[in-house]
C-alpha positions as CSV (number, residue, x, y, z in Angstrom):
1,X,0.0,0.0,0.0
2,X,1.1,3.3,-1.0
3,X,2.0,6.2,1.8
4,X,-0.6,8.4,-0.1
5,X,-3.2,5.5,0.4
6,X,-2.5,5.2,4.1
7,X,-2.4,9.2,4.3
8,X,-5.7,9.2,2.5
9,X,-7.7,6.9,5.0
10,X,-10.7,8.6,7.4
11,X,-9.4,9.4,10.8
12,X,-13.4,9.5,11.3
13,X,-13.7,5.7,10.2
14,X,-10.3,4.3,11.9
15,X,-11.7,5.8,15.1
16,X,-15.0,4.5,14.7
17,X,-13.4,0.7,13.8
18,X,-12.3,1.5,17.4
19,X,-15.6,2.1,19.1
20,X,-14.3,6.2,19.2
21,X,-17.1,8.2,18.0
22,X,-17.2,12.0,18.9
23,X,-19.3,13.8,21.6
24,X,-19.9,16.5,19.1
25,X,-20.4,16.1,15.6
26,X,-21.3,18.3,12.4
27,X,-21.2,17.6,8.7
28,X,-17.2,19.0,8.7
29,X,-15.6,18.1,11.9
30,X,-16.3,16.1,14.7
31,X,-14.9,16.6,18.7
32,X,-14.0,13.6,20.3
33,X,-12.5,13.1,23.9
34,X,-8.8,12.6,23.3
35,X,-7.7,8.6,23.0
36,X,-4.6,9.2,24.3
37,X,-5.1,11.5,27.7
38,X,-7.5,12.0,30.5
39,X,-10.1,14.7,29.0
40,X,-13.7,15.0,29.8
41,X,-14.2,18.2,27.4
42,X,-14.2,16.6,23.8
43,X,-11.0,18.6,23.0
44,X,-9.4,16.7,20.1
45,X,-11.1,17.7,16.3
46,X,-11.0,15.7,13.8
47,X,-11.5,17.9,10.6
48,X,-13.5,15.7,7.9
49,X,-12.7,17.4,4.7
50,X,-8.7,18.0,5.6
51,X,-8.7,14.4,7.5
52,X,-6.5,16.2,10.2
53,X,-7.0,16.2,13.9
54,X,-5.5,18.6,16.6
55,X,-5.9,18.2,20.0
56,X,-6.4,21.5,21.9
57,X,-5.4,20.0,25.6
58,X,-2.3,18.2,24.7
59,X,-1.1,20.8,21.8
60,X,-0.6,18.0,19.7
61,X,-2.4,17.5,16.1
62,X,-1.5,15.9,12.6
63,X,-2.2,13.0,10.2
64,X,-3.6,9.4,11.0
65,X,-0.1,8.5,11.2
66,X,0.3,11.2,13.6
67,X,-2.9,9.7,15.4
68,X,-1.7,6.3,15.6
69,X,2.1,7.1,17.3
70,X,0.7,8.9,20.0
71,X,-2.0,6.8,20.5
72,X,0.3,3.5,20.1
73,X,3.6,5.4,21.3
74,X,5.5,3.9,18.4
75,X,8.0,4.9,15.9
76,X,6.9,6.5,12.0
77,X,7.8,3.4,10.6
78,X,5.7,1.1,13.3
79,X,2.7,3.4,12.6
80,X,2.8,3.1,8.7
81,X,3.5,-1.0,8.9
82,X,0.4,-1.0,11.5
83,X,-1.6,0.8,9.4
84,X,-0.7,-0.8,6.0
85,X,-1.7,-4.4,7.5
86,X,-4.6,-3.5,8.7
87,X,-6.5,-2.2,5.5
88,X,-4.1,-3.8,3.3
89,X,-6.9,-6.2,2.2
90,X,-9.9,-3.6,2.8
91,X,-11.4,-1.6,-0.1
92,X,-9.5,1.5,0.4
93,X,-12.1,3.3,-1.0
94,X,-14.2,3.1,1.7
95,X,-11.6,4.6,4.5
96,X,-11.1,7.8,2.4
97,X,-11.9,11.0,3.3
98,X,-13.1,13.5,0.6
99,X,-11.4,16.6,-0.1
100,X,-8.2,15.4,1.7
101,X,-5.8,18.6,2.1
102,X,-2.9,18.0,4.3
103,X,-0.6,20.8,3.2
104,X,1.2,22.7,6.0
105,X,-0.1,20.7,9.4
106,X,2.3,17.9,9.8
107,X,5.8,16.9,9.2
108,X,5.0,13.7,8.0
109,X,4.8,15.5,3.8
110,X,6.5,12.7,1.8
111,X,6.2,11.5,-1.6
112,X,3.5,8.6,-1.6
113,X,6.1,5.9,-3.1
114,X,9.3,6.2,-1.3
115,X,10.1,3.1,1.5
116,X,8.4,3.0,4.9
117,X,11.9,3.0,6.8
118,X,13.2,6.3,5.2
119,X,9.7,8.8,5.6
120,X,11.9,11.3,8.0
121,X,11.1,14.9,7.0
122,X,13.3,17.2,5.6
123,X,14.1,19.7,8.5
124,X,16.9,22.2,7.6
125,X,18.0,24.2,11.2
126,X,18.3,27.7,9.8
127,X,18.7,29.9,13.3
128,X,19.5,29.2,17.1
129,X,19.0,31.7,19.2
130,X,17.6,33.0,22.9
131,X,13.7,32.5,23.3
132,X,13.0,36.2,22.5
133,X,10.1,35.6,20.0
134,X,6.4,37.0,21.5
135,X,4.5,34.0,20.0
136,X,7.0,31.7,22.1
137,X,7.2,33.4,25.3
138,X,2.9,33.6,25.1
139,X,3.1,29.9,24.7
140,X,5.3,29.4,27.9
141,X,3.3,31.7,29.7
142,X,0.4,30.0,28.6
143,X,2.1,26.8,30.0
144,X,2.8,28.4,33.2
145,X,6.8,28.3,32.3
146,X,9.1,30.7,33.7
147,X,10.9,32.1,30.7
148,X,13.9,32.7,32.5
149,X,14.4,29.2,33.1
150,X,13.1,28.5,29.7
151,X,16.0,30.6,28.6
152,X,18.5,29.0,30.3
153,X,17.5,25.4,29.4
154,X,16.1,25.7,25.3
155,X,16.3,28.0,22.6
156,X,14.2,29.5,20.0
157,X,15.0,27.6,16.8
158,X,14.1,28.6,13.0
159,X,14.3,25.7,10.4
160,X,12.7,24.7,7.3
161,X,10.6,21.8,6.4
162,X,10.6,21.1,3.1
163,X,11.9,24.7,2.4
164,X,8.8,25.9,4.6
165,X,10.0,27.9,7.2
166,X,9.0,27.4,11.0
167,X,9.9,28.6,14.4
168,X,9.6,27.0,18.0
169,X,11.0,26.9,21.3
170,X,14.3,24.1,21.2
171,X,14.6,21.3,23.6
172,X,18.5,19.8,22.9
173,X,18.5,15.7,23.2
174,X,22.0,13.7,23.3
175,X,22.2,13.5,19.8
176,X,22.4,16.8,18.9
177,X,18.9,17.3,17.8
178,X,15.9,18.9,18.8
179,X,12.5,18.9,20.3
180,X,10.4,21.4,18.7
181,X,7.5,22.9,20.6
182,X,5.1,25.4,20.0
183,X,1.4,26.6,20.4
184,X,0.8,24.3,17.2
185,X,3.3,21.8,16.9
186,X,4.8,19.3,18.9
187,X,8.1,17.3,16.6
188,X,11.4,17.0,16.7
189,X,14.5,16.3,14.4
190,X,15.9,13.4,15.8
191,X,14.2,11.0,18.7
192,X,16.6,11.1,21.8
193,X,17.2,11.2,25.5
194,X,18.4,14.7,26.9
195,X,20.6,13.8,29.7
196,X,22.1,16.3,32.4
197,X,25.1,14.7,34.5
198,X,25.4,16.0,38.0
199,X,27.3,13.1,39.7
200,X,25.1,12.2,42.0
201,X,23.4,8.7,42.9
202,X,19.7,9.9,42.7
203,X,18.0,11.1,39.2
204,X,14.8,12.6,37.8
205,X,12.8,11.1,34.9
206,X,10.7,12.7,33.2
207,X,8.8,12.4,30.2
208,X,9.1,15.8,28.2
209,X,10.7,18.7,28.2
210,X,7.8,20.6,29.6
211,X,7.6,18.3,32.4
212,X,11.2,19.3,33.2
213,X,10.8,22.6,32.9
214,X,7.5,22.5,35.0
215,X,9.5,20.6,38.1
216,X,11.9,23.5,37.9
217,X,9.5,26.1,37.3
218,X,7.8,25.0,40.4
219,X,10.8,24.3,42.8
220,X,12.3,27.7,41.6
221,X,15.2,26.1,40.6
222,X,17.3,27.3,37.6
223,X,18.8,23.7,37.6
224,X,18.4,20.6,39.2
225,X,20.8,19.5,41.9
226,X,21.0,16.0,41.2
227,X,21.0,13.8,37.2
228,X,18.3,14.4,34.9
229,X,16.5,12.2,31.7
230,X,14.4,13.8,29.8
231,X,13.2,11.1,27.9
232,X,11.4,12.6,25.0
233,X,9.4,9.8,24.3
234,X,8.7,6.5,26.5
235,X,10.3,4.7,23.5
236,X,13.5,5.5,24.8
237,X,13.2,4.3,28.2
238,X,14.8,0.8,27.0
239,X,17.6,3.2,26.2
240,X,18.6,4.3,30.0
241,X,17.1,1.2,32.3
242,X,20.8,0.3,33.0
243,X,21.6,4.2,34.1
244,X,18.8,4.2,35.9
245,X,19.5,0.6,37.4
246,X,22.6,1.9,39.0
247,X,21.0,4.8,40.5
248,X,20.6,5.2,44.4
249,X,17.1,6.2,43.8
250,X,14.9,7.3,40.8
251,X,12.3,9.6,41.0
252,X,9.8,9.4,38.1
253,X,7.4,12.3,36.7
254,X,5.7,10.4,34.2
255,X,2.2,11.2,32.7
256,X,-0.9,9.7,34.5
257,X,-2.0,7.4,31.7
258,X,-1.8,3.8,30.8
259,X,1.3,3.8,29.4
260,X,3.1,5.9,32.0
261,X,2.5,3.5,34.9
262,X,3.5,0.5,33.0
263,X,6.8,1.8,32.3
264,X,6.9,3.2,35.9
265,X,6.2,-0.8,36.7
266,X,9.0,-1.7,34.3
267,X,11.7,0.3,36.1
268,X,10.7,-1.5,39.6
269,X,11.3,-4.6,38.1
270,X,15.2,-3.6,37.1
271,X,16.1,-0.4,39.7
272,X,16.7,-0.1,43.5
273,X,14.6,2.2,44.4
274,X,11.7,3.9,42.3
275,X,9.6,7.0,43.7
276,X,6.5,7.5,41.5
277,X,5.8,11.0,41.9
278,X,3.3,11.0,39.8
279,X,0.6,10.6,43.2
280,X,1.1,14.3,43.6
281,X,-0.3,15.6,40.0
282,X,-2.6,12.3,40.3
283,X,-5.6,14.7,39.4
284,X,-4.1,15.8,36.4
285,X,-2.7,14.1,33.4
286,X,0.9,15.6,34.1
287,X,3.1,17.4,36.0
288,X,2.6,20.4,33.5
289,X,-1.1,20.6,33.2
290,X,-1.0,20.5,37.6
291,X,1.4,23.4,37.1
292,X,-1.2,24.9,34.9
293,X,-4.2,24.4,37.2
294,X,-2.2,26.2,39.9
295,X,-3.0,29.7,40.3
296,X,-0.6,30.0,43.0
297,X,2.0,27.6,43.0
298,X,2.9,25.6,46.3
299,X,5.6,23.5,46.6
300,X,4.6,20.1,47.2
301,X,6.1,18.8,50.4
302,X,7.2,15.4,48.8
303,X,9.3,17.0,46.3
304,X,11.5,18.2,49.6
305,X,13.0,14.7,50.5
306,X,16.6,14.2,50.7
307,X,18.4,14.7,48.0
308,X,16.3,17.2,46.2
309,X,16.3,20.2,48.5
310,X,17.4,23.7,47.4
């Protein structure tokens, strides 16, 4: 099957082959409760004719591909195999959505016959710079981030996809890459850990950037005193279960869902000592959106234990 074909087929009908059928509907869009997050307000929109979806909550929005690695957390390539056996036998026809315009929305652009294993975008890193842009710094305030730790910790990056310019705030990963972030977008250009070494036994784990950003936003910390992963996406947590294994003590930040508590069980199963700190933004979906829900920010007591005071 063609990546046009798979491109092509209704987010509307994969949903419903789900039992996912939204809590609004019209003739050109439908809002469903996200799949993938806590969220009782029908946030996520699935647009009919453009067969795109963005989800308002989480920032987050794209293709069916798009759909199916947050949903799944897997790779481009898992997505597209997943999604190729699945209707690989079905009259294609009938998944189709009319009127299909995905211009400008995601990065996943590419040209409908090239092999599964290479679809990476072309993203060309134009400018690095201080966060000094006003649509950026609205979208940390809008986040609850401090922009001075922002500043120190992620830059404001211009690049190109496909010779289309963008901008959004930077998150560095080992590799050299980035995770791009903005009011719109959520990519990166290369799927990585961001480690920070303080020599010290214990370590923080945290899911995203934001996350990160929110722990130091709300201990008032312009860095943390002891080792931090960042792991940019749960795939990688294979990647650092024998750092973590050696640590004294891990304290997770992981997102409330399905997914982050089985990973959270994972690391109990290989590491000494695992602190799910999740119980204190258990309300919320993570440790960003409890940020968020603050109006004034109180530092929870359990993030004072040894180790990790100021």
């Amino acid at each position: 099957m063609a990546l046009q074909e798979i491109k092509q087929i209704s987010i509307r009908q994969y949903l419903a082959d789900l039992g996912i059928y939204p809590a609004k509907d019209s003739s050109r869009y439908g809002m469903y409760n996200s799949p993938f997050r806590e969220d009782h307000n029908a946030s996520m929109k699935v647009d009919y004719p453009k067969n795109l979806w963005i989800d308002y909550g989480a920032n987050e929005g794209g293709t069916l591909i798009d759909l199916l690695m947050r949903m799944e957390h897997c790779s481009l390539h898992e997505a597209i195999t997943r999604l190729e056996q699945k209707y690989s036998h079905a009259d294609i026809g009938t998944y189709q959505s009319n009127n299909i315009h995905t211009d400008n929305f995601s990065f996943h652009r590419d040209k409908p016959d090239m092999d599964p294993k290479s679809q990476e975008p072309t993203i060309t890193i134009l400018n690095v710079q201080p966060i000094s842009n006003h649509a950026l710094i609205d979208y940390l305030n809008e986040r609850r981030i401090s922009i001075d730790i922002a500043r120190i910790h992620c830059r404001e990056v211009h690049y190109s996809v496909n010779d289309k310019p963008y901008y959004a705030v930077g998150f560095q990963n080992d590799k050299d890459g980035y995770e791009f972030r903005s009011k719109y977008f959520k990519g990166c250009t290369s799927k990585d850990i961001t480690s920070v070494k303080r020599n010290k036994d214990h370590c923080l784990l945290f899911e995203g950037f934001m996350d990160y950003l929110s722990f130091l936003t709300i201990k008032k910390l312009q860095n943390s005193p002891v080792d931090v992963i960042v792991l940019n996406s749960l795939t990688n947590l294979s990647k650092v279960k024998n750092t973590l294994a050696s640590c004294t003590s891990v304290w997770t930040f992981l997102d409330n869902d399905q997914a982050g508590r089985k990973a959270v069980q994972e690391l109990k199963s290989t590491c000494k000592n695992v602190n799910d700190q999740s119980i204190l933004y258990s309300r919320h979906k993570d440790l960003n959106e409890y940020l968020c829900n603050k109006q004034q920010i109180k530092q929870p007591q359990k993030l004072n234990r040894p180790g990790l005071k100021r």
